[in-house]
N, C-alpha and C positions, 0 to 999 in steps of 0.2 A: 696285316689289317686289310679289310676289302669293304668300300663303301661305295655304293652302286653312285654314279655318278648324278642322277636324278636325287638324290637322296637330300633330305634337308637339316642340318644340325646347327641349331643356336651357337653363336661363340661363346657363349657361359658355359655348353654342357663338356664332359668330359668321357670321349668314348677312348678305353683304353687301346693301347698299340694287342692285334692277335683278333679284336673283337669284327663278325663281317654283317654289315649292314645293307639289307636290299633295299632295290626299286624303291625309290618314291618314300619311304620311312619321313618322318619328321620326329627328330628329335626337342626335347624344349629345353629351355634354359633350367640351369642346374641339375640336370641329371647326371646319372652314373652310371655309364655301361661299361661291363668288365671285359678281362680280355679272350673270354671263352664264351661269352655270348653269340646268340644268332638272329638276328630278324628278319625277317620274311617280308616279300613284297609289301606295299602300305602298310608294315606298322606303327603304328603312332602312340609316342613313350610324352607324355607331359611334365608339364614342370616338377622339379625336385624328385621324379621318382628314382629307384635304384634299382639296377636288373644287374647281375653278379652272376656268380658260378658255372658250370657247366649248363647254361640254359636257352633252350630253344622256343621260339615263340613264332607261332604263323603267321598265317598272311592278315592281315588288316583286322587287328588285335588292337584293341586302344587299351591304354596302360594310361590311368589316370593319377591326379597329383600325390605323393608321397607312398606310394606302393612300395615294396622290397620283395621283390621275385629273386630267389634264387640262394639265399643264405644258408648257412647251415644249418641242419635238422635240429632243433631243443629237443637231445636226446643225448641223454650220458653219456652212450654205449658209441654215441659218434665217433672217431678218433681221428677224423682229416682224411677219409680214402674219399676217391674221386666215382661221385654219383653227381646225378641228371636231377635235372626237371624241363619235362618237354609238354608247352601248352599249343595245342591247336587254334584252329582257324578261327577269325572274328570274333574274339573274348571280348567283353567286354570289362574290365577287371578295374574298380572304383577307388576312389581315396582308400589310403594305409590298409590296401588287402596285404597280408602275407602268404606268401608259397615256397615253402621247402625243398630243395634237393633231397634224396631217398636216402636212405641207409644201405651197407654192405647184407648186413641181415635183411631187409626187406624187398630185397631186389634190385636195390640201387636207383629207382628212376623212380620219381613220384609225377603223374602222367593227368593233362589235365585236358579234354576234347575240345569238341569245334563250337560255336554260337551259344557260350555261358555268358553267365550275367553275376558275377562277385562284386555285392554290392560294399559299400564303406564300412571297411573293417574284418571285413570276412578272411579266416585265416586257414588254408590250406596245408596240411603237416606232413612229416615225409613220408615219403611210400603208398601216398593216396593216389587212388585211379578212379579217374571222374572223368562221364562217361557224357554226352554229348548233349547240346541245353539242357546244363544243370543251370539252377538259380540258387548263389547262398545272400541269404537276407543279411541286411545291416549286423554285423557282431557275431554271424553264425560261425562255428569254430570246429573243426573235423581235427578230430585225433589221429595217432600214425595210423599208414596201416587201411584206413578206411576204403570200401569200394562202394561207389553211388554208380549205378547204371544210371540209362538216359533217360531225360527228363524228370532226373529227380527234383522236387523243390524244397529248399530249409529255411524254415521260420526263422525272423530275426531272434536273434540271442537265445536260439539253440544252440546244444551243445552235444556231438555226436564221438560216444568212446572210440576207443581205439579199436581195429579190426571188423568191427562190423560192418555189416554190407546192408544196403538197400536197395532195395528191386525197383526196376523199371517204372515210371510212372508214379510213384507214392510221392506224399506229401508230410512233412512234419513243419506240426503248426509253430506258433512263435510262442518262444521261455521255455520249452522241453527239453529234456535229457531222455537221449535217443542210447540206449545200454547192452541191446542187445538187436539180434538180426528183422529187418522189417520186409512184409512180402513184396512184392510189385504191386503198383495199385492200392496201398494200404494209406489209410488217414490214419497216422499218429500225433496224438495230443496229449494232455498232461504235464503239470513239472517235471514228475518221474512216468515216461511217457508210456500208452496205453497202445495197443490195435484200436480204434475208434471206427470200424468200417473201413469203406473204401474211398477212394478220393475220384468221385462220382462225377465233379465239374471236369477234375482231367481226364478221364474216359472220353465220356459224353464228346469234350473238344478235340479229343482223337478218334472219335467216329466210333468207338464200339456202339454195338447195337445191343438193344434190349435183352435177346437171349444170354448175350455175354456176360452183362451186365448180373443178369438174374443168378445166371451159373455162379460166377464170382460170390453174388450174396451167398447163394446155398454151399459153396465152399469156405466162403469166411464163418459162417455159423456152426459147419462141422467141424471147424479146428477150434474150434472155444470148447468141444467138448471130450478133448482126450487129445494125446501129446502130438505135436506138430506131426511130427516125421511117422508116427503110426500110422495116425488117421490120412496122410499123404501119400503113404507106402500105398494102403488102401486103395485110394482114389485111383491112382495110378494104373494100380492094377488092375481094375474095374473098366479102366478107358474112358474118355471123353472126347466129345465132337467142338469144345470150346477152345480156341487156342489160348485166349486169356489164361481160362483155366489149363491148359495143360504148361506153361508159362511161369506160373505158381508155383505150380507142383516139380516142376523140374528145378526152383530157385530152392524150394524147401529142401529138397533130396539133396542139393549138389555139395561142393564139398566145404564145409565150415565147422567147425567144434563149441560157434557158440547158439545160447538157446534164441528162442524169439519173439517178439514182441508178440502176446495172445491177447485177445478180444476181452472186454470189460467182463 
């Protein structure tokens, strides 16, 4: 066991003997760190939560009350081999969020980036790779398998299948079911959820400019009229001065087997 001597841990909690605890960490009363845990300079674990497994956690990550990071995958096919789950910097990760260790089939690490925000309830499943300020809302729920690049955001009690990926910047609103693949920049809405445009506010507050902006419409209204990866193939090959748009185009092409969320 190694705990930084600055380190601060309630005499209720229970950090098992193996587990190494940095700099300045506050742990709270009734927690549960196991013996193969890691925490990083200021992390701070609050009361009741439980961090287990092979699991690593950055530097000034606040872990709030009754969380469980690190359990095993709810996945039949588990059988006890020794997989990860490694969450980056300054998380922010809310009452009873769940996060998973990976599967042997799924690459074993389910991987979570730097300055997220897992609000209360939000459950992360094995083999996901979430990619840097994600925000998942109240009850939002990622299946195995899932990849969200950065700054994705998930509406509260959304529900996002397994395997599919979401591109940089999009947004899916709240009570959707997200089934299949969504572009970068894409507004998804719907129970059984739709392309609804682009998520105009997140742009706009990442500084694209107008021309991007307009390229992006005029490519979102080409793919609503004949199959993603044609009308992409197309584009592609024709060239473009928009990096947005070329962004797009290289998420559609790249490598996946499932289809994608199309325009109304």
């Amino acid at each position: 066991m190694t705990i930084a001597a600055n380190a601060h841990i309630h005499p209720a909690a229970i950090v098992e003997h193996g587990a190494t605890i940095g700099e300045g960490c506050r742990i709270g009363p009734f927690c549960i760190i196991g013996p193969e845990v890691t925490l990083g300079r200021g992390v701070e674990v609050k009361s009741h939560a439980v961090i287990t497994g092979r699991t690593e956690i950055g530097d000034e990550t606040v872990v709030f009350p009754f969380a469980t990071l690190g359990e095993v995958p709810q996945d039949l096919k588990f059988k006890g081999e020794a997989t990860q789950l490694v969450i980056g910097a300054r998380n922010r990760i809310r009452e009873h969020v769940t996060m998973n260790t990976g599967t042997a089939g799924g690459g074993g690490v389910t991987r979570v980036g730097d300055d997220g925000l897992f609000m209360a309830g939000a459950h992360v499943a094995h083999d996901c790779q979430i990619g840097n300020r994600v925000i998942l809302v109240n009850n939002a729920a990622l299946a195995g398998h899932c990849i969200l690049e950065d700054e994705v955001i998930v509406g509260g009690l959304s529900g996002v299948h397994q395997f599919v990926r979401i591109g940089r910047g999009a947004m899916i609103g709240a009570v959707t079911m997200v089934t299949a693949d969504v572009i970068p920049h894409g507004l998804v809405q719907g129970p059984r959820g739709v392309l609804d445009g682009l998520n105009l506010v997140g742009l706009k507050r990442r500084g694209a400019g107008r021309a991007d902006i307009a390229a992006l419409r005029d490519l979102v209204s080409a793919l609503g009229q004949g199959t993603f990866r044609d009308t992409a193939r197309a584009r592609a090959e024709s060239g473009t001065d928009s990096p947005l748009v070329q962004e797009v185009l290289d998420f559609i092409l790249g490598p996946s087997d499932r289809s994608f969320l199309a325009p109304r």
